[in-house]
N, C-alpha and C positions, 0 to 999 in steps of 0.2 A: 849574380848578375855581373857582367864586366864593365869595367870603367867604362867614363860617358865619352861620346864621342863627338869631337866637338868640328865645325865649321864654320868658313869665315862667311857672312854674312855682311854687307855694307860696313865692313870695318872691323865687324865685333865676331867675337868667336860664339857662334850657336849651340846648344846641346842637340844632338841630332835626335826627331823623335820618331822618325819613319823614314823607313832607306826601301826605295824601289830600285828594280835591277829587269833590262828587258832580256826575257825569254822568249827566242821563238814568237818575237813580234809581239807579248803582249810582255806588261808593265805585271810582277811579279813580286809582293814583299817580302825584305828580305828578313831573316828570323834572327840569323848572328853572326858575325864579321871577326875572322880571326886574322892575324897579321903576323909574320914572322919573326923573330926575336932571339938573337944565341942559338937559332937552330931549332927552337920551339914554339910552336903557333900559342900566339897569349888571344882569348877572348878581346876586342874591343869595343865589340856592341851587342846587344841582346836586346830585340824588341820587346816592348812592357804590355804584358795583356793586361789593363786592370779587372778587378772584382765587379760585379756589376748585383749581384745578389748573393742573399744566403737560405739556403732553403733545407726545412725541415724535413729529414730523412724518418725519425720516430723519436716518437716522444712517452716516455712508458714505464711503470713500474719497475724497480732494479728486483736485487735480489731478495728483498724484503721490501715489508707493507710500508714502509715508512724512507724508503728510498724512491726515488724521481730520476731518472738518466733522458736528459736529452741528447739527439744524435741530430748535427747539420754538416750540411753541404755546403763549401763556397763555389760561386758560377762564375765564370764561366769551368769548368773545371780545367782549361790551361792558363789557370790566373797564372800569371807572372808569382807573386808572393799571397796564400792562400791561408797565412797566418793568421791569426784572432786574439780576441781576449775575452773575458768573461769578466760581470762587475756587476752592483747591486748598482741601477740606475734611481731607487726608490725601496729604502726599507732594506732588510727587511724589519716591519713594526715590532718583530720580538725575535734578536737572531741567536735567542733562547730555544726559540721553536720553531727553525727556520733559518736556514745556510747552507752553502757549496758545501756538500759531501769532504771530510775532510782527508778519508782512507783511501778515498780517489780523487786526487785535483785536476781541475778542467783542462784539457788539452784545445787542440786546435778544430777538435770537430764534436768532441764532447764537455758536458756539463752533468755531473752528478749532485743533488740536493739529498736535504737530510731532511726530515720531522721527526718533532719529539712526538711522542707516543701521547702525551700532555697537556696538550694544549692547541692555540690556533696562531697562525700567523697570517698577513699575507708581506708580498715585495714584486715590483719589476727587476726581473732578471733583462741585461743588456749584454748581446753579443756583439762587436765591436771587430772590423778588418781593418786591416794596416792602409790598406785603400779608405777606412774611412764609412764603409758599409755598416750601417745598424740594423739589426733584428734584436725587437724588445720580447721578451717573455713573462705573461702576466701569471703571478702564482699565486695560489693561496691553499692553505694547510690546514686542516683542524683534525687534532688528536692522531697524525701520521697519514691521514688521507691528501693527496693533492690533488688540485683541481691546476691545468695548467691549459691557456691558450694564448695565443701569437695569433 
């Protein structure tokens, strides 16, 4: 994103958080404002789409019985920053038997789990956008099988 861009407003300088520009008689937003500088246009402003949802693409058995990979979407899909985190919001009760996949660590659209072949667990898996967006993941395990809904 380029530096914020700022306006005087009754005295005080503003962050600008929407810039319209008329086109052809209507009022048009504008997406991002470059300005010239040494000969090279520097970004000034970029409008912010935030996150508004996050929505499950599949949720399913990996490569073996005792692996879990979920797959999500953030929405709008022109987020501005479409980043994530992954995090036990609750549990897990035994991360014995039950925990983020370690041979594959969660990226920004997935989340791999493990079970032990041995036992049961359960935990709230929490997916988390830098916008602030939460989608919880309710899990539970027993002896490598998962049961998984949101």
């Amino acid at each position: 994103m380029g530096k914020n861009l700022l306006v005087g407003v009754g005295g005080k300088a503003r962050k600008v958080k929407s810039m319209y520009v008329g086109v052809g008689g209507k009022a048009r937003k504008v997406k991002k404002v470059y300005v010239g500088v040494g000969g090279k246009a520097r970004l000034v402003y970029q409008s912010y789409i935030p996150v508004t949802g996050i929505s499950v693409i599949k949720s399913h058995v990996g490569s073996t019985f005792n692996i879990w990979k979920i797959e999500i979407a953030v929405l709008p899909s022109n987020a501005t920053n479409k980043s994530t985190s992954w995090d036990w919001a609750e549990g897990p009760t035994n991360s014995g038997y039950l925990n983020t996949y370690s041979n594959q660590p969660p990226t920004d659209t997935t989340c791999t789990l493990w079970s032990s072949p041995f036992g049961s667990a359960t935990g709230t898996l929490r997916c988390t956008t830098a916008d602030g967006v939460v989608k919880l993941f309710y899990v539970k395990t027993s002896y490598g099988n998962f049961t998984v809904t949101y």
